[in-house]
C-alpha positions in Angstrom: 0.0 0.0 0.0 1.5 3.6 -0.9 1.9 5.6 1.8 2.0 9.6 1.7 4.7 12.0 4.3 4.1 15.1 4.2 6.9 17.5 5.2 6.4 21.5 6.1 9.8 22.2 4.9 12.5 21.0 1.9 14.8 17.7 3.3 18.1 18.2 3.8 20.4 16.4 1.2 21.6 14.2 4.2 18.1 13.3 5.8 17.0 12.8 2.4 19.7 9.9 0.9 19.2 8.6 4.8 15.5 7.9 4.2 16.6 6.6 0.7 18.6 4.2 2.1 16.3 3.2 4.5 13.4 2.4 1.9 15.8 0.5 -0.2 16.4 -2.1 3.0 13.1 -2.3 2.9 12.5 -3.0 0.1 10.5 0.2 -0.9 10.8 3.1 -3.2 11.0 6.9 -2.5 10.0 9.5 -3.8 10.1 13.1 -3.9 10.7 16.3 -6.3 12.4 19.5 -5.6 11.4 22.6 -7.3 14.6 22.7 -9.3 14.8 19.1 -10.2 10.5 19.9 -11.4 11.7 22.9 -13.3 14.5 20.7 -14.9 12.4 17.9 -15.7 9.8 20.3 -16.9 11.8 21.8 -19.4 13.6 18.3 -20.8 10.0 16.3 -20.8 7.3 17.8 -23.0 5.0 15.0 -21.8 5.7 15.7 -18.4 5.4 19.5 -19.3 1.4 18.7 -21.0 1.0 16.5 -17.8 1.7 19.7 -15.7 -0.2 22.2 -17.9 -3.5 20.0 -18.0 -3.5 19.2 -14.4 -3.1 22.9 -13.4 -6.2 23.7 -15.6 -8.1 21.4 -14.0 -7.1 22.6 -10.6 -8.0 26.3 -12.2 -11.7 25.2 -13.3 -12.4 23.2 -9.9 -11.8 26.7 -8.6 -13.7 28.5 -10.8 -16.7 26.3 -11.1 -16.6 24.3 -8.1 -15.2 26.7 -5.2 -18.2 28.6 -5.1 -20.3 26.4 -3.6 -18.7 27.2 -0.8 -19.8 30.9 -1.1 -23.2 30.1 -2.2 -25.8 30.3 1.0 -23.4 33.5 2.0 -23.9 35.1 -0.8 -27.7 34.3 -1.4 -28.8 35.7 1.8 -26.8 38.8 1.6 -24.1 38.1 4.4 -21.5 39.1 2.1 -21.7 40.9 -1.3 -20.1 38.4 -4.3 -17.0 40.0 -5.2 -15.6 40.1 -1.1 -16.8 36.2 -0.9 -14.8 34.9 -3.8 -12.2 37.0 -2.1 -12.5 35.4 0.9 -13.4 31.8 -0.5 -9.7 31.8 -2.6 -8.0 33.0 0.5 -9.3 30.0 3.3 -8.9 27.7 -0.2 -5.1 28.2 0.2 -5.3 28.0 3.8 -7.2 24.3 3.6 -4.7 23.2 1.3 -1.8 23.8 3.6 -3.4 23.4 6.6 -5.6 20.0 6.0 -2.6 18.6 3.7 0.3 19.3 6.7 -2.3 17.6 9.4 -3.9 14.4 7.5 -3.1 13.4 3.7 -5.7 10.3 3.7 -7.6 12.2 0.9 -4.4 12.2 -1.2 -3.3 8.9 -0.8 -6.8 7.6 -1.9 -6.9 9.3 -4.8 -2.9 8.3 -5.8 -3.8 4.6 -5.4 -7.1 5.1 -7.4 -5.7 3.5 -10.5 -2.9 1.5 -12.1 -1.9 3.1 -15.6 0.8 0.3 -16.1 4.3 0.3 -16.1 5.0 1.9 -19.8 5.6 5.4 -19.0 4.6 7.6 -21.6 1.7 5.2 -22.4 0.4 5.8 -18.5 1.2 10.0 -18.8 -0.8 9.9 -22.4 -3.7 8.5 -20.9 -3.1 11.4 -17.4 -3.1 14.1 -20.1 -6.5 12.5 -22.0 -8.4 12.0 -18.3 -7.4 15.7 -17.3 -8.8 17.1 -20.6 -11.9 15.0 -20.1 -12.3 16.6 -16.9 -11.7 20.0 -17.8 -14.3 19.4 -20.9 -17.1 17.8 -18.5 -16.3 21.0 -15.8 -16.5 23.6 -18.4 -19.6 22.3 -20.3 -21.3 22.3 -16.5 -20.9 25.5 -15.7 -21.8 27.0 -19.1 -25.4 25.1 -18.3 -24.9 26.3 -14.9 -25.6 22.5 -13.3 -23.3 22.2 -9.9 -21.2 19.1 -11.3 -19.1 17.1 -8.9 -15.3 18.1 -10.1 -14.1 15.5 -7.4 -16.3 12.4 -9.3 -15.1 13.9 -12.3 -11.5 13.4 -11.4 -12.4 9.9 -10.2 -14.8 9.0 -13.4 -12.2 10.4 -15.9 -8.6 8.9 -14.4 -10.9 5.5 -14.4 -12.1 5.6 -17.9 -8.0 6.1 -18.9 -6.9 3.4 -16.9 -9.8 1.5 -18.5 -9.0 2.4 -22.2 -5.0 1.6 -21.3 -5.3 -1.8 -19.9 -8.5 -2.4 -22.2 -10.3 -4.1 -19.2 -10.8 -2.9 -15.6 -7.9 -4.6 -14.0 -6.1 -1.1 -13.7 -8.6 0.0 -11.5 -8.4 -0.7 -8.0 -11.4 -1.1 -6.0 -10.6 -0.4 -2.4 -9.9 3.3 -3.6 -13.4 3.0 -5.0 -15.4 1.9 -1.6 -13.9 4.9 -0.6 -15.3 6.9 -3.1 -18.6 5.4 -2.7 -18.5 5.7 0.9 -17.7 9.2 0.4 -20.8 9.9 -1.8 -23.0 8.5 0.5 -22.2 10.0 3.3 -22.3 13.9 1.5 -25.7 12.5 0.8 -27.1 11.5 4.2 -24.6 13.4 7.0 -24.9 16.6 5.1 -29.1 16.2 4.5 -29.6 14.8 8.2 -27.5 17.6 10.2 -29.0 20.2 7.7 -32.3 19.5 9.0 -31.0 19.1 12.7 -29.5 22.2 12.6 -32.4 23.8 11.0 -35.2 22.6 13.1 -32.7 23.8 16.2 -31.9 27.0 15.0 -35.5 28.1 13.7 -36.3 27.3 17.7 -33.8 29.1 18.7 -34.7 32.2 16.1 -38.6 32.0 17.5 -37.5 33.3 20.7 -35.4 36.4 19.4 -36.4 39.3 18.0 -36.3 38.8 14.2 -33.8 42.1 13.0 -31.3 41.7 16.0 -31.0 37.4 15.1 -31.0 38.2 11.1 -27.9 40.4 12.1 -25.9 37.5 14.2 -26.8 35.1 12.5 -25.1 37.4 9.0 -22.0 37.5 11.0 -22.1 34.0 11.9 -22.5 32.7 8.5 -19.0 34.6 7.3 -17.7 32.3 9.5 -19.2 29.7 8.6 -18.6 30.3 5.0 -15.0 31.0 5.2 -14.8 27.3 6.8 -16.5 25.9 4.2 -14.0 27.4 1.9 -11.0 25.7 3.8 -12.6 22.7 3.7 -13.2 22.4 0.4 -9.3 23.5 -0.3 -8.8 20.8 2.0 -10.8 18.0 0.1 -10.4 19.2 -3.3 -6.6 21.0 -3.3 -5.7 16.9 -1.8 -6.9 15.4 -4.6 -5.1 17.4 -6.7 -1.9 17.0 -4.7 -2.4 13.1 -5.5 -3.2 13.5 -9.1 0.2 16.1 -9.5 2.6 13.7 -7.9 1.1 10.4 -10.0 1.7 12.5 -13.2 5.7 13.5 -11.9 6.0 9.9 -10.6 4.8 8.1 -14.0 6.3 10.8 -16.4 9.8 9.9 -14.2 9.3 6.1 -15.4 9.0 4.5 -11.7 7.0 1.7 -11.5 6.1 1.7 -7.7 6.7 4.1 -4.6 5.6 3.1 -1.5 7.0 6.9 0.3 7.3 9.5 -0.8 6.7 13.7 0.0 4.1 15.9 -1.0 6.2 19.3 -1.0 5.8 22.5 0.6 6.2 24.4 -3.0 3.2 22.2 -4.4 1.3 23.0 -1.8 1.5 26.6 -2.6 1.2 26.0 -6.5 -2.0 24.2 -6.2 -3.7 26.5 -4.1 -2.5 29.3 -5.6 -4.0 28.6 -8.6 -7.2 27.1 -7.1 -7.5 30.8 -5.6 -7.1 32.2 -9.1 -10.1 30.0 -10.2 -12.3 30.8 -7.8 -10.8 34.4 -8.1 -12.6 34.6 -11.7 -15.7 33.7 -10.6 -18.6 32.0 -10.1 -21.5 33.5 -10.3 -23.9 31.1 -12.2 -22.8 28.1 -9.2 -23.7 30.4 -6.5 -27.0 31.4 -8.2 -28.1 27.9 -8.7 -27.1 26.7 -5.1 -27.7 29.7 -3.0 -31.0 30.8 -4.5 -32.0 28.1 -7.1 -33.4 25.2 -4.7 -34.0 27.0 -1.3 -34.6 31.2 -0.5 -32.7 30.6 3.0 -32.9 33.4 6.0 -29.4 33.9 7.6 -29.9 31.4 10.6 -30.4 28.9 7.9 -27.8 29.7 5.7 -25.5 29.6 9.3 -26.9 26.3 9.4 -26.2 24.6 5.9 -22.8 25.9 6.2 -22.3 24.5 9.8 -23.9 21.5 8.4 -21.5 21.0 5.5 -18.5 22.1 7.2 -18.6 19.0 9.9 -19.6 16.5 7.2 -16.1 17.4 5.4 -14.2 17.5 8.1 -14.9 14.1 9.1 -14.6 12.8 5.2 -11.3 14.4 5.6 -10.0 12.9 8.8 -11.3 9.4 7.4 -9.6 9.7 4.1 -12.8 9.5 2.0 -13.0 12.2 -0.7 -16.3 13.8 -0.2 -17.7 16.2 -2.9 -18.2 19.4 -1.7 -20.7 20.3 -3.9 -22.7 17.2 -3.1 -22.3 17.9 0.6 -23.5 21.7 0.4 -26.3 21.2 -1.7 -27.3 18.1 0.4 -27.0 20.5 3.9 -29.1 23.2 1.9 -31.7 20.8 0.9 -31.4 19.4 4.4 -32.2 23.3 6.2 -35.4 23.5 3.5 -36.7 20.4 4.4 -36.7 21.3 8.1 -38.6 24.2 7.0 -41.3 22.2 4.9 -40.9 20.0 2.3 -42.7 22.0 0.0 -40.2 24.9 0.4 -37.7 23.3 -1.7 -37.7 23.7 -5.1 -37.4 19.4 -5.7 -37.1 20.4 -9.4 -34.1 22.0 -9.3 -33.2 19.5 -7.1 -33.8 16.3 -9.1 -31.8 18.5 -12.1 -28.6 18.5 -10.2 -29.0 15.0 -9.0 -29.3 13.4 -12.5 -26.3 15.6 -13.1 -24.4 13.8 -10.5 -25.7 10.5 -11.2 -24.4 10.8 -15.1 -20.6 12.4 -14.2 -19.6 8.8 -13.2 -20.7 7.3 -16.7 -20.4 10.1 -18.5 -17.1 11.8 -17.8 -15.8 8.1 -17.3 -16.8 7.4 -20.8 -15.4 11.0 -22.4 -11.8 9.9 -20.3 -12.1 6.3 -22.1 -12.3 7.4 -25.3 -9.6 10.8 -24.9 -6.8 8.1 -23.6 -8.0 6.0 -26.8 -8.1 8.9 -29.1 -4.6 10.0 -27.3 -2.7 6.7 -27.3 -3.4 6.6 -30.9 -2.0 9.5 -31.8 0.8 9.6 -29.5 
């Protein structure tokens, strides 16, 4: 089984050959890439170079389409005015990277062990670059519709539907990583839905007893809290998964066949949440509408308490090492705090859109990544 170390700062040559060393007595492989030896590698490996380019853009539309969720119920119920939110949504998505990624890299690991592209390198980095454009087709074609799609089970669906088209059978894909995934998605589904309406119900008791201007403005304060939590969560979920997906590209591009160590560095860290903050930096605006204000018109105590909601249902995905989407798990909490309210307060239309949605990115993106890696192994 791989394992993932994370480090906070660059080893030392010595400490580094020392761990080498050790690995090899063990019969294990290390890993690890220092920003020179990536620049160097970057610049001599055009593959590895398209690898680096493609992944990146997906990183940049995850932010872009998928970051606002996190914003949504802030925005929809005026806490915050749009431009200040995706502000403060790119700044706590840096912050989740680093933070989530120095304490507890269980998300990462599941997604580097999510696949087996084979042991022919540039066979195995063709069909990276094909499931990364597949992504980054299925993200962008989303959010011109303006349909919440899961980025995190379009990662999974399209690095499955390469390894699929490489081995030409599914004995590439690995299907502990998998329960995972399905465990994930179930519980985004049920945790977030059950404590939105438990915080709902509890919070509109609590509201009942307070005078209705003075609550409205604590509960506005609260949810900017709550909101900017939600964004470092899903820095943390999403920017691992990333991390995960950037070191499989450097380690197949570099030709090793197995690694059971190896580092996630403190530089990648910053690359991939810098440019998840410059995603969500462009915008977003279509997501939040649809989340925020399409299902649901929430009141600030129950935006506080979707975001509360989803907020405690990542964080314990997280710690378990089950990638949770956080667009499944807001939209679940929202639905969650209308259903409290009434049933017939939700808009189940909107609802049932953005499920089938979800339901097809497993086939669907799966499908697009099988035939890119076909299309792309062909040609290259």
């Amino acid at each position: 089984m791989h394992r993932i170390v994370v480090r906070r700062r660059v080893l030392t040559v010595p400490v580094l050959y020392a761990t080498i060393a050790v690995c090899n007595a063990w019969g294990e492989s290390f890993m690890t890439i220092a920003w020179g030896e990536f620049w160097a590698f970057l610049v001599g490996n055009p593959l590895f170079c398209a690898t680096v380019l493609l992944t990146l853009g997906v990183i940049f539309v995850n932010g872009w389409t998928d970051a606002p969720n996190a914003i949504a119920t802030c925005v929809s119920t005026r806490a915050m005015p749009v431009r200040p939110a995706i502000a403060m949504a790119a700044g706590m998505n840096l912050l989740g990277i680093l933070g989530m990624t120095a304490l507890n890299a269980n998300v990462a690991q599941t997604l580097f062990t999510m696949v087996d592209f084979g042991r022919d390198s540039r066979a195995a980095v063709t069909a990276l670059c094909a499931a990364m454009t597949a992504i980054v087709v299925w993200a962008v074609t989303a959010w011109v519709f303006g349909i919440p799609t899961s980025e995190s089970h379009a990662l999974v669906a399209g690095i499955t539907g390469a390894a699929v088209a490489i081995h030409r059978g599914f004995e590439g894909v690995r299907a502990d990583a998998w329960v995972k995934v399905l465990c994930g998605l179930a519980l985004s589904a049920t945790l977030g839905f059950g404590l939105g309406v438990c915080f709902g119900r509890w919070l509109r008791r609590l509201v009942a007893r307070l005078e209705r201007r003075s609550a409205n403005a604590r509960f506005r304060h609260g949810q900017v809290t709550a909101a900017a939590l939600s964004a470092f969560m899903h820095g943390a979920q999403d920017g691992q998964k990333f991390l995960g997906i950037f070191l499989l590209g450097a380690f197949l591009a570099r030709g090793q066949g197995t690694a059971a160590v190896f580092t996630v560095p403190l530089w990648l860290m910053l690359l991939c949440a810098a440019v998840m903050a410059a995603g969500t930096s462009v915008g977003g605006y279509r997501i939040i509408k649809r989340v925020g204000m399409g299902m649901v018109r929430l009141e600030a105590h129950e935006g506080f308490a979707a975001d509360l909601a989803a907020v405690l249902c990542m964080l314990v995905a997280s710690f378990g090492g089950l990638p949770v989407s956080t667009t499944h798990t807001k939209t679940t909490a929202i639905l969650g705090v209308g259903a409290a309210r009434g049933l017939r307060q939700v808009n189940w239309a909107a609802a049932r859109e953005m499920a089938l949605a979800w339901v097809l990115t497993f086939p669907g993106c799966g499908l697009v990544g099988w035939a890119t890696a076909l299309l792309f192994l062909r040609i290259f």
